[in-house]
DSSP file (Angstrom, degrees, kcal/mol; ACC not computed):
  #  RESIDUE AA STRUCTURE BP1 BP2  ACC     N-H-->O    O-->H-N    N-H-->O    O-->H-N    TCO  KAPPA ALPHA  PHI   PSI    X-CA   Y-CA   Z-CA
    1    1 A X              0   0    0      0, 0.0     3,-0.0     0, 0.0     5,-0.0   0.000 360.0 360.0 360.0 128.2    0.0    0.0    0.0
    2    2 A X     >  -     0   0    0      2,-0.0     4,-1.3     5,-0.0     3,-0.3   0.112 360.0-116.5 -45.5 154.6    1.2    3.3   -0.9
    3    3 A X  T >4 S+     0   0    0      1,-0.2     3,-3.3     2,-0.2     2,-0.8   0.764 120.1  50.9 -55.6 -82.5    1.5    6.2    1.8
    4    4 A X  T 34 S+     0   0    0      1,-0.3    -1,-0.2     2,-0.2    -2,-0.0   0.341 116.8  43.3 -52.0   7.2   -1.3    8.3   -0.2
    5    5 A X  T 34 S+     0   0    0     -2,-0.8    -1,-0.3    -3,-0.3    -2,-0.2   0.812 110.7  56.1-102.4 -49.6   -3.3    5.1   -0.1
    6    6 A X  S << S+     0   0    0     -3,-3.3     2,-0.3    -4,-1.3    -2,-0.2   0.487  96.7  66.2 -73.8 -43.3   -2.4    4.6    3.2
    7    7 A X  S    S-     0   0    0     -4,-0.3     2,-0.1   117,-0.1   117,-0.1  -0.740  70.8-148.5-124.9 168.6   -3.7    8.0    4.7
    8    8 A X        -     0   0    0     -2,-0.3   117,-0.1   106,-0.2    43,-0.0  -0.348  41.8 -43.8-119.1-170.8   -7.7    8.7    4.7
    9    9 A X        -     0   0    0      1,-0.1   105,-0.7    -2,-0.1    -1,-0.2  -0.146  54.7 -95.7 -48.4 142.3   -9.5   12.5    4.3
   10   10 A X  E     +A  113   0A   0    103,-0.1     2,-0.3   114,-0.1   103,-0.2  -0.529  34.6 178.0 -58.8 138.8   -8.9   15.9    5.6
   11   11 A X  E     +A  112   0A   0    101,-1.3   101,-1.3    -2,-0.1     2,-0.4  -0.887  21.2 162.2 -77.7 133.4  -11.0   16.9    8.7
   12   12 A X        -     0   0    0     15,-0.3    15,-0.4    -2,-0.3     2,-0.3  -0.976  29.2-170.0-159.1 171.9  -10.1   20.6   10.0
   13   13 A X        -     0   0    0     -2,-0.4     2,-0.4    97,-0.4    13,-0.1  -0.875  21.6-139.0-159.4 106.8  -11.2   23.4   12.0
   14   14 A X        -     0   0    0     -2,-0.3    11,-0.5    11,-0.2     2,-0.5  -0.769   9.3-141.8 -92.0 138.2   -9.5   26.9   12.0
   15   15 A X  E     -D   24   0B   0     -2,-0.4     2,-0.8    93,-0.3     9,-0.2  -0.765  27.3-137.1 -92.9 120.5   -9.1   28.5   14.9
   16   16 A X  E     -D   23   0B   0      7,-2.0     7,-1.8    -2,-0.5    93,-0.1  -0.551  19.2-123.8-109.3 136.3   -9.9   32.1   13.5
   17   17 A X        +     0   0    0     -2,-0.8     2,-0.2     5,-0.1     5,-0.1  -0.418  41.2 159.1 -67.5 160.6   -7.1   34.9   15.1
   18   18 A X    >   -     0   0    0      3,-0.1     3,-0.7     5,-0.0    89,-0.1  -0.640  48.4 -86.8-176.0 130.3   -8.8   38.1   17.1
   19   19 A X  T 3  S-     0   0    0      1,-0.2     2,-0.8    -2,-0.2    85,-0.0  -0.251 100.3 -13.0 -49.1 136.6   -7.1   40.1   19.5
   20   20 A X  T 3  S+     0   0    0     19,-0.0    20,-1.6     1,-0.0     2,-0.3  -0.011 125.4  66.6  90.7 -53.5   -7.3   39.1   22.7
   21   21 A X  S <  S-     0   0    0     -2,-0.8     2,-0.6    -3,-0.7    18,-0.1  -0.948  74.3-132.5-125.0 146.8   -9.8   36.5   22.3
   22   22 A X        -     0   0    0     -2,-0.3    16,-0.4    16,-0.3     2,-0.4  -0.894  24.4-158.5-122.6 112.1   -9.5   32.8   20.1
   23   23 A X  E     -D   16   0B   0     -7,-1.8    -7,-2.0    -2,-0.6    14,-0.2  -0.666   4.4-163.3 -97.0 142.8  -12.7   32.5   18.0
   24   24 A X  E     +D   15   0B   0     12,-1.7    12,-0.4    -2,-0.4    -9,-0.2  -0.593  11.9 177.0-136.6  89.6  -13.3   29.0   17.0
   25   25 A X        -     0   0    0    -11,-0.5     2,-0.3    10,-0.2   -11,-0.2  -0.353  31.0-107.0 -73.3 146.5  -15.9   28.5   14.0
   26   26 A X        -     0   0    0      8,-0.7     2,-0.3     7,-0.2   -13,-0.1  -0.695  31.7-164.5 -90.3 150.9  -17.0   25.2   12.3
   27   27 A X    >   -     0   0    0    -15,-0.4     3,-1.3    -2,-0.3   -15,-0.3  -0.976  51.5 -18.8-133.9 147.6  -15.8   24.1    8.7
   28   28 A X  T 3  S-     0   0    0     -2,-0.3   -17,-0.0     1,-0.2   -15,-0.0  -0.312 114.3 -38.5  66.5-129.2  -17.0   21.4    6.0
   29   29 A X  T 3  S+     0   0    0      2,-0.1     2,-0.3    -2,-0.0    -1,-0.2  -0.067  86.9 129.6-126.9  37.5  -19.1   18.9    7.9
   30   30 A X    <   -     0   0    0     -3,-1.3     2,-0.9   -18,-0.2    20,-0.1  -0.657  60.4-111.7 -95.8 159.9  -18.0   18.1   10.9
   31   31 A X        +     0   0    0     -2,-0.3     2,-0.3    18,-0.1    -2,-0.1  -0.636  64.2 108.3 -81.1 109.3  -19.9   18.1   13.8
   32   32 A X  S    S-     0   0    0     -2,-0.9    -6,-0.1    17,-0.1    14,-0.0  -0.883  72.6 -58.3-171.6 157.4  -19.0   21.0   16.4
   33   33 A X        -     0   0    0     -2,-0.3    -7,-0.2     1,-0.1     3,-0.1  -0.170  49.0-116.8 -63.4 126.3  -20.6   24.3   17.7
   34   34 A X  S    S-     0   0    0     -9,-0.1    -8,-0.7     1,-0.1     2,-0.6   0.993  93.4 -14.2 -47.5 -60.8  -21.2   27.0   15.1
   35   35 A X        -     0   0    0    -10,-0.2     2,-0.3   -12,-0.0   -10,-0.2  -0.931  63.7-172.9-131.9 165.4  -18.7   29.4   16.8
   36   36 A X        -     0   0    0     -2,-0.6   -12,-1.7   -12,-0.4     2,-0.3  -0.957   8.5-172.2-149.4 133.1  -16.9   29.2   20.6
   37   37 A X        -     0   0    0     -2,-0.3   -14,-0.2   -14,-0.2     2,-0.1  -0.733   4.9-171.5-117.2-178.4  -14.8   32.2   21.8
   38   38 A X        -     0   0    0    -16,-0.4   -16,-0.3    -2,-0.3     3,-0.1  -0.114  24.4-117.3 175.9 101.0  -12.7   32.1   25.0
   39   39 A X    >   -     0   0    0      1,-0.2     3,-2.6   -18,-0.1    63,-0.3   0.391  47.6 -83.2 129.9 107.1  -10.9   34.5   26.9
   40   40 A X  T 3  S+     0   0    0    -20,-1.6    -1,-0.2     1,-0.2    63,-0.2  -0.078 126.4  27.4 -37.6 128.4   -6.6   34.1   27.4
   41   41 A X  T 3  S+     0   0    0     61,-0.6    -1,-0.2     1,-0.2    62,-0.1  -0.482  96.8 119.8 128.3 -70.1   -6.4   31.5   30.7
   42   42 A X  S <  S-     0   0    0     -3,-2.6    60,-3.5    59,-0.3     2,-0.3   0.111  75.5-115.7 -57.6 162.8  -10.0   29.9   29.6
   43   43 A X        -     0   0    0     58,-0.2     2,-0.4    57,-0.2    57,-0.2  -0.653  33.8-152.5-106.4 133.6   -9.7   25.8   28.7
   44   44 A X  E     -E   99   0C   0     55,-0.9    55,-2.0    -2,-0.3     2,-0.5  -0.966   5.9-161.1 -72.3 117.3  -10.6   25.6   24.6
   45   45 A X  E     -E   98   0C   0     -2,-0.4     2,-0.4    53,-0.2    53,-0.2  -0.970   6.5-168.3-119.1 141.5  -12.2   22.4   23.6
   46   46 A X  E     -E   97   0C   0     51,-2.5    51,-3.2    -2,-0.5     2,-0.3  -0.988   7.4-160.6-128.2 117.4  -11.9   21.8   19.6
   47   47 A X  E     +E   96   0C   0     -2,-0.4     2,-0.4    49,-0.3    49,-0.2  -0.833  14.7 177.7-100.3 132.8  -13.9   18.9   18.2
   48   48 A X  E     +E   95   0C   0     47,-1.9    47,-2.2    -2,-0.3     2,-0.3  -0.961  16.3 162.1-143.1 120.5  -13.6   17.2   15.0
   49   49 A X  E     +E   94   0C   0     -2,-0.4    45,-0.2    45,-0.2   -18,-0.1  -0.961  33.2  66.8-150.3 168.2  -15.6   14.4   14.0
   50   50 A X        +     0   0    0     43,-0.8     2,-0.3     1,-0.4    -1,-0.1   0.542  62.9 130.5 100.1  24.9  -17.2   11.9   11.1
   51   51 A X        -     0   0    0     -3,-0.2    -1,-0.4    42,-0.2     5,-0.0  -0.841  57.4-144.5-101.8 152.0  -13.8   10.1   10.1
   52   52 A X        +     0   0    0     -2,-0.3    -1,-0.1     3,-0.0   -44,-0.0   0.675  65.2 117.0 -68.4 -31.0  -13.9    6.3   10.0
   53   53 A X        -     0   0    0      1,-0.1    -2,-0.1    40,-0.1    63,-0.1  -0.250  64.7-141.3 -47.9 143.2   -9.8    6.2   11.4
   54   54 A X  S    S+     0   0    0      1,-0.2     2,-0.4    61,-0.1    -1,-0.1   0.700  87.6  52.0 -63.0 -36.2   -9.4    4.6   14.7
   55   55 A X        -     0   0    0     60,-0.4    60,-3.7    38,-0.1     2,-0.2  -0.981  64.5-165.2-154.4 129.6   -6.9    7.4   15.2
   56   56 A X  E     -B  114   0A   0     -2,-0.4    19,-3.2    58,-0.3     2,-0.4  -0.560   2.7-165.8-121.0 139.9   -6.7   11.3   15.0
   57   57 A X  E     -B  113   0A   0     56,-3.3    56,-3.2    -2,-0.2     2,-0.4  -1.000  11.3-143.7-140.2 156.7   -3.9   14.0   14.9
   58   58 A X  E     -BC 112  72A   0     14,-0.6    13,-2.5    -2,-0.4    14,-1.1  -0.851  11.2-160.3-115.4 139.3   -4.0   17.5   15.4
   59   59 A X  E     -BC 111  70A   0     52,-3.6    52,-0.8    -2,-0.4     2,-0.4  -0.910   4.0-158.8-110.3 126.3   -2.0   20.1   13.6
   60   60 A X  E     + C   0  69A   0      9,-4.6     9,-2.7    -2,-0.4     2,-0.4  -0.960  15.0 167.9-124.3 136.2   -1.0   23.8   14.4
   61   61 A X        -     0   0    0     -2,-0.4     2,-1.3     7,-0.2     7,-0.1  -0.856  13.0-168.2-144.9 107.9    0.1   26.0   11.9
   62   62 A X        +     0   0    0     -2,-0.4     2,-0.2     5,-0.2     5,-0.1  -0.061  68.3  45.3 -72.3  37.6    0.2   29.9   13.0
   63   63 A X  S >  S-     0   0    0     -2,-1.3     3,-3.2     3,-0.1    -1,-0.1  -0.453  86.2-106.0 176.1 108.3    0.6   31.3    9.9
   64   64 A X  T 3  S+     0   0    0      1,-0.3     3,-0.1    -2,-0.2    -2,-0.1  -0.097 114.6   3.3 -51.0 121.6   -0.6   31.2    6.1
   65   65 A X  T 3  S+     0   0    0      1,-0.3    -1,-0.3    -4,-0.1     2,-0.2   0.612 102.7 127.4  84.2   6.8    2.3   29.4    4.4
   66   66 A X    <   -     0   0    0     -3,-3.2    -1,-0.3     1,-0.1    -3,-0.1  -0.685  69.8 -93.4 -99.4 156.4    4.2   28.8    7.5
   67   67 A X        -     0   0    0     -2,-0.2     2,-0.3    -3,-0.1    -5,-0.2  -0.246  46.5-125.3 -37.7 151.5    5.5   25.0    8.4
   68   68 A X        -     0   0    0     72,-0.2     2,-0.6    -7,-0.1    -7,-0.2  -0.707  15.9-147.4 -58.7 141.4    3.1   23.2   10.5
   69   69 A X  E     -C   60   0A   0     -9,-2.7    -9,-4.6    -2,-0.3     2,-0.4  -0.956  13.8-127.9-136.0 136.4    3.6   21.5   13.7
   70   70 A X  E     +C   59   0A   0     -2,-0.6   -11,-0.3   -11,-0.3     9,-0.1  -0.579  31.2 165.8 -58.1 119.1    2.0   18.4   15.2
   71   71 A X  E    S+     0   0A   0    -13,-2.5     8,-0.4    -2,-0.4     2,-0.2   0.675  77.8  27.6-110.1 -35.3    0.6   19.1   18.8
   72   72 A X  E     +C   58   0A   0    -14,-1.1   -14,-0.6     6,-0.2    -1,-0.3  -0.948  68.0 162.6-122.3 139.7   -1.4   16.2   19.0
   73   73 A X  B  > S+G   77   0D   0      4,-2.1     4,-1.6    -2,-0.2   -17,-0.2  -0.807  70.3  32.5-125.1-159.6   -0.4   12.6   17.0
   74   74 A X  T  4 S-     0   0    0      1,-0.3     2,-3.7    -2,-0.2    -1,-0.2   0.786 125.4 -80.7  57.4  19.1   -2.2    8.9   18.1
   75   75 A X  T  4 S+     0   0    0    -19,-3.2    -1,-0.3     1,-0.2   -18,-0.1   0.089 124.8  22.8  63.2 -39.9   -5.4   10.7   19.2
   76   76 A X  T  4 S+     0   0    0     -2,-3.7     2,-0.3    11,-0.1    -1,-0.2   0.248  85.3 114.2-160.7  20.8   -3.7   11.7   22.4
   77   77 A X  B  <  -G   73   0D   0     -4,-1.6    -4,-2.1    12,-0.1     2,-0.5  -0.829  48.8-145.1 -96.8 162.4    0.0   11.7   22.5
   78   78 A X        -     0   0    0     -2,-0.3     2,-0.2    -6,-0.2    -6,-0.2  -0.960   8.9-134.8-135.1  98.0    1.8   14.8   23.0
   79   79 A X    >   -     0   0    0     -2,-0.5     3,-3.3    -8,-0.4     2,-0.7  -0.443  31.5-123.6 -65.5 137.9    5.4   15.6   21.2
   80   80 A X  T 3  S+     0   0    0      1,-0.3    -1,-0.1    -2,-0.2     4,-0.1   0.068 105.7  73.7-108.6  56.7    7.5   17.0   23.9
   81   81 A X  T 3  S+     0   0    0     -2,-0.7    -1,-0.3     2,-0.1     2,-0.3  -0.176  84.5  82.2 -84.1  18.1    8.2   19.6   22.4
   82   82 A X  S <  S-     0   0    0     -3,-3.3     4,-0.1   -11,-0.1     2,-0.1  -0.898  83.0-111.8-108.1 157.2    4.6   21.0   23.1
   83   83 A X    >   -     0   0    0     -2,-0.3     3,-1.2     1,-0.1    -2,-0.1  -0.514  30.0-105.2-100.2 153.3    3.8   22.4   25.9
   84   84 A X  T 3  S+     0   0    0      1,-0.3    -1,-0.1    -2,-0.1    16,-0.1   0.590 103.9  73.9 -30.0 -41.7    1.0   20.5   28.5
   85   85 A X  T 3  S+     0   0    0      1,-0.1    15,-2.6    15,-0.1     2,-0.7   0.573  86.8  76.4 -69.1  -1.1   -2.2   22.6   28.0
   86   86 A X  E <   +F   99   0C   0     -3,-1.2     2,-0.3    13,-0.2    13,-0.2  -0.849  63.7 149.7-126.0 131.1   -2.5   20.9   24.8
   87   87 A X  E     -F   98   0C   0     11,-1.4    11,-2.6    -2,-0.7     2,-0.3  -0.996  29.8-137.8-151.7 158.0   -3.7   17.6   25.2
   88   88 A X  E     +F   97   0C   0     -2,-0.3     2,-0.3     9,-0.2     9,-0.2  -0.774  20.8 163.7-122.2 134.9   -6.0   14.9   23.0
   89   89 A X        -     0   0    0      7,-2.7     2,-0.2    -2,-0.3   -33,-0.1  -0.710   9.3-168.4-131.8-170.0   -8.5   12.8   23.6
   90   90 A X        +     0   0    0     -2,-0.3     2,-0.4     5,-0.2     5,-0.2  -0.454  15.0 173.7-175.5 153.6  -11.5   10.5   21.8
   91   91 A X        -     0   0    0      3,-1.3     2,-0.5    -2,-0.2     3,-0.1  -0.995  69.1  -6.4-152.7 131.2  -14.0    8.8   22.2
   92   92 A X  S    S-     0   0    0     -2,-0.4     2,-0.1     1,-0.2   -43,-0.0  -0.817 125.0 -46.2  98.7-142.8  -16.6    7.2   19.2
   93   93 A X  S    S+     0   0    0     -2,-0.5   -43,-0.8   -38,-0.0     2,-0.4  -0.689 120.0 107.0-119.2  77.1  -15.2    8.7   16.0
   94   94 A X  E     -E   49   0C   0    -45,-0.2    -3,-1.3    -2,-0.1     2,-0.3  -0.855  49.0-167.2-121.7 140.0  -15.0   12.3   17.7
   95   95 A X  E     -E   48   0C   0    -47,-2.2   -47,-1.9    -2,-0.4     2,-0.3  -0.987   3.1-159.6-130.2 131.0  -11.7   14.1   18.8
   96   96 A X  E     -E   47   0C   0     -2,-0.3    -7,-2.7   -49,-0.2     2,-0.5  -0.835   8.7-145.7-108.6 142.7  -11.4   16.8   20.8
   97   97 A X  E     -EF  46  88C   0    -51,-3.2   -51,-2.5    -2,-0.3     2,-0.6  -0.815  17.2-158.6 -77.0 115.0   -8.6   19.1   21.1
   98   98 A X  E     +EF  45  87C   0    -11,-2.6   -11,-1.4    -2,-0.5     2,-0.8  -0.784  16.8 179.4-125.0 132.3   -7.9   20.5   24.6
   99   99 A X  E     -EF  44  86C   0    -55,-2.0     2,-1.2    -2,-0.6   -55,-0.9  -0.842  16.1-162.2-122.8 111.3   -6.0   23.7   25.3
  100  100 A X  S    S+     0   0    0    -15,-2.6   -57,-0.2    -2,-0.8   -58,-0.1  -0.833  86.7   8.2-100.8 112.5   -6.0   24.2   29.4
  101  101 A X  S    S-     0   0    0     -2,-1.2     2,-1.1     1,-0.1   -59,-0.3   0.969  95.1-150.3  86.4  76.2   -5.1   27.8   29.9
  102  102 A X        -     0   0    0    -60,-3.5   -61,-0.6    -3,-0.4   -60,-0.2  -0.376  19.7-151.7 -89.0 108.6   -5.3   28.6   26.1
  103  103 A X        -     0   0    0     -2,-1.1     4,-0.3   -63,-0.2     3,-0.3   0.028  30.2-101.2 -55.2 175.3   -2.6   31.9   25.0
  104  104 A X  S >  S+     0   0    0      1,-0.3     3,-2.3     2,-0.2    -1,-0.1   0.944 116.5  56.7 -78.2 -58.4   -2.0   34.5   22.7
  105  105 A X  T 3  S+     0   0    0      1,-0.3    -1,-0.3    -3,-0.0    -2,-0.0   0.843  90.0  73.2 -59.3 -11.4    0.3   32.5   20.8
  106  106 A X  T 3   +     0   0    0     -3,-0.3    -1,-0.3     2,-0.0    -2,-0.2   0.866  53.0 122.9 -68.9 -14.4   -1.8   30.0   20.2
  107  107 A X    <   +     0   0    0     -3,-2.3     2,-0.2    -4,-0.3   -91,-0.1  -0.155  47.7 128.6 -42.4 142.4   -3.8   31.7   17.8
  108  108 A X        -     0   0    0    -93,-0.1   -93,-0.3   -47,-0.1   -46,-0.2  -0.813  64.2 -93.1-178.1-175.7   -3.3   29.0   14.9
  109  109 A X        -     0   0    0     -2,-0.2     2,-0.2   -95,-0.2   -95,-0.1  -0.547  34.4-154.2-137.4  76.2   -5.1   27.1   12.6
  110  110 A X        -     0   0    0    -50,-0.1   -97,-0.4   -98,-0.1     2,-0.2  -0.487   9.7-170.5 -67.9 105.6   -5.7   23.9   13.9
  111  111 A X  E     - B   0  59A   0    -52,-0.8   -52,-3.6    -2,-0.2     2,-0.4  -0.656   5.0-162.2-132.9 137.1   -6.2   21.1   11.2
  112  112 A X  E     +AB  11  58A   0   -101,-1.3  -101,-1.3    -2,-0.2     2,-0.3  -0.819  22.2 157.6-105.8 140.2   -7.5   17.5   12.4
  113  113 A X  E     -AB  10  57A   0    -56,-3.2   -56,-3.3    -2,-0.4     2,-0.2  -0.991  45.7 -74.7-169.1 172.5   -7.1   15.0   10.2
  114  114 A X  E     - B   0  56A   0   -105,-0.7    11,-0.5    -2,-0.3     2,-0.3  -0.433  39.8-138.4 -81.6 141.0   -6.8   11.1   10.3
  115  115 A X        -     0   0    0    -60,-3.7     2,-0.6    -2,-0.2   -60,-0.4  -0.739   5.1-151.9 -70.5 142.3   -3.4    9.4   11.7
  116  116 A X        +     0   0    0     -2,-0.3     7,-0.7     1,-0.2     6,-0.5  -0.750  20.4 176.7-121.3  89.5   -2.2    6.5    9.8
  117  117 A X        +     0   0    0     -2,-0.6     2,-3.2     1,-0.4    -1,-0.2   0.767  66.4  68.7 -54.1 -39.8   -0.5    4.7   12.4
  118  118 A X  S    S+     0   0    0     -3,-0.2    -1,-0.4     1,-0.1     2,-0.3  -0.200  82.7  69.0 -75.4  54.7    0.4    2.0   10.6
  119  119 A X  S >  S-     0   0    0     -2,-3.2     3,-4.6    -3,-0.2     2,-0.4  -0.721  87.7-134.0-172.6  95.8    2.8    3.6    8.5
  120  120 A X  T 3  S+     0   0    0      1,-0.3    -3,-0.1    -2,-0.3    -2,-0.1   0.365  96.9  69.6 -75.5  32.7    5.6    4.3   11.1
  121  121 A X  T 3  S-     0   0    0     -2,-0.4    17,-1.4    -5,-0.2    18,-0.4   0.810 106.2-123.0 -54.7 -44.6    6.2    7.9    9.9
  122  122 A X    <   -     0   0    0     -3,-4.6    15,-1.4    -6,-0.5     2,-1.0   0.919  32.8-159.1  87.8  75.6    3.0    8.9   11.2
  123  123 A X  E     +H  136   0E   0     -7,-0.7     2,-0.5    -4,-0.2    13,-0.2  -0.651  20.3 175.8-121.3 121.1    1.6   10.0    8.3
  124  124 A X  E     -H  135   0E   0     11,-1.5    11,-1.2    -2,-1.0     2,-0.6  -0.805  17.4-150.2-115.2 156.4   -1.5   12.5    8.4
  125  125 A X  E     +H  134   0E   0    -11,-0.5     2,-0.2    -2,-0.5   -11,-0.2  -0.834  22.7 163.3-130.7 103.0   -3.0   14.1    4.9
  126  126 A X  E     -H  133   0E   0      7,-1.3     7,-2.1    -2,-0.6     2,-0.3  -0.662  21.0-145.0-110.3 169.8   -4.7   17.7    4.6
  127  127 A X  E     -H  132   0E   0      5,-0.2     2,-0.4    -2,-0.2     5,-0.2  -0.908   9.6-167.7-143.2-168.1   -5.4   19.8    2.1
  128  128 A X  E >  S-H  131   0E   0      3,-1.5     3,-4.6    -2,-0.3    -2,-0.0  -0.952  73.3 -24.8-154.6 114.9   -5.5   23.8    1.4
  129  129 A X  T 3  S-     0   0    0     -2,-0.4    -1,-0.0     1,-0.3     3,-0.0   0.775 132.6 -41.0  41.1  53.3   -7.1   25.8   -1.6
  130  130 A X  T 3  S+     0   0    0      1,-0.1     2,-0.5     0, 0.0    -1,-0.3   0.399 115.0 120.8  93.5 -13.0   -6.7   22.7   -3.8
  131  131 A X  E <   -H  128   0E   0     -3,-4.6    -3,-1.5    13,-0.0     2,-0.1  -0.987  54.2-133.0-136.6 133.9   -3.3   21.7   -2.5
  132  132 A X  E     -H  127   0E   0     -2,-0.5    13,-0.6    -5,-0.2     2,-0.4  -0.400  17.6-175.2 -21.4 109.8   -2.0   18.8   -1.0
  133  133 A X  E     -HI 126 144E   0     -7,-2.1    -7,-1.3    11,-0.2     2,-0.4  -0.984   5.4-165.3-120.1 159.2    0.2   18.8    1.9
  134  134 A X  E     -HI 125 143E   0      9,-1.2     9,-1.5    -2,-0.4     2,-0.4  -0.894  12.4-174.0-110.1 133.5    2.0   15.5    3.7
  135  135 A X  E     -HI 124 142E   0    -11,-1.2   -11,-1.5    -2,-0.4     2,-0.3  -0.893  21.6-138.5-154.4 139.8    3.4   16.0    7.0
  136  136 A X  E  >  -H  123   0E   0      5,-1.1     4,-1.6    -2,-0.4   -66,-0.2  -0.672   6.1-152.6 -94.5 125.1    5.4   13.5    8.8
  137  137 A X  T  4 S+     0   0    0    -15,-1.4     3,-0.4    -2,-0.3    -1,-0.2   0.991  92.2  49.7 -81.7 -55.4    4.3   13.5   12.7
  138  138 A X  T  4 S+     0   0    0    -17,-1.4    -1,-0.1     1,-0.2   -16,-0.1   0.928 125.8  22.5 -45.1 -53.4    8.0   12.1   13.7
  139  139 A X  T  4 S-     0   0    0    -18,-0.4    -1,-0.2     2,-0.1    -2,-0.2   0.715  88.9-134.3 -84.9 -13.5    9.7   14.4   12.0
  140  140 A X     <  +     0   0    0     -4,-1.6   -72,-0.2    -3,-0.4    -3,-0.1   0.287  42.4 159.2  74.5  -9.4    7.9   17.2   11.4
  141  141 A X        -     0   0    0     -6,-0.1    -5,-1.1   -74,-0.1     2,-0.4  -0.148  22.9-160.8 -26.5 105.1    8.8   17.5    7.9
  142  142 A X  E     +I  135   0E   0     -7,-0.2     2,-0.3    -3,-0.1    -7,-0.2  -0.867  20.9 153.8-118.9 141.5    6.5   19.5    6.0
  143  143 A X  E     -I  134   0E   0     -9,-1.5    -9,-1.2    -2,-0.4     2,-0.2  -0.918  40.9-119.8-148.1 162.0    6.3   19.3    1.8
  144  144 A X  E      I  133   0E   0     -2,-0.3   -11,-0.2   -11,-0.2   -13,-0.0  -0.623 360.0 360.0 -79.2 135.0    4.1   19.8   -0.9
  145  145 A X              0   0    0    -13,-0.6    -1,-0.1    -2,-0.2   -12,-0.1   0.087 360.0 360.0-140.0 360.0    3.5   16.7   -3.0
């Protein structure tokens, strides 16, 4: 089996920037709260749901055109190089995203998408305006293909 065979559909949710405050809106067709705001400090919960995958990762990428980074891979492991408030859970086919004591810097765009555990890269598949990206959860690698 190929990777791109190998890795299943985008699920995503942007976390939409505002001073001060982290607006959270729903996108495509997952199920989750039309909008949620919360206050630097406040716990965020981000929900992503209606993939078949046993297993979910979460993505954060602060910036239009900037690298991405894996916060969550495995539904609920934690690279540690991210800091504790962000932690993963699921249960069903929904995953939620948890930010305890959520920051300015987190304003992001936080993209859910299926893990493909079996493929020990870790290999999750989004897309953007029409384009493909691959990003490798171990390494962090980000490319176009």
């Amino acid at each position: 089996m190929s990777e791109a065979q190998g890795c299943a559909a985008l699920l995503w949710t942007p976390l939409i920037r505002r001073t001060g405050t982290v607006w959270l809106r729903s996108q495509s067709n997952l199920t989750q709260p039309a909008s949620v705001s919360a206050n630097p400090g406040e716990t965020v919960k981000i929900t992503c749901s209606g993939s078949s995958s046993s297993y979910y990762g979460w993505i954060q990428q602060k910036s239009p055109g900037s690298a991405p980074v894996t916060v969550i891979y495995d539904s609920s492991s934690r690279p540690s190089d991210i800091p504790s408030r962000f932690s993963g859970s699921k249960f069903g086919s929904t995953a939620t995203l948890t930010i305890t004591g959520v920051q300015v810097e987190d304003e992001a765009v936080y993209y859910c998408g299926d893990w493909d555990r079996s493929n020990s890269a870790g290999i999750v598949m989004w897309g953007d305006a029409g384009v493909t990206y691959r990003l490798r959860f171990k390494t962090k690698a980000f490319c176009p293909c």
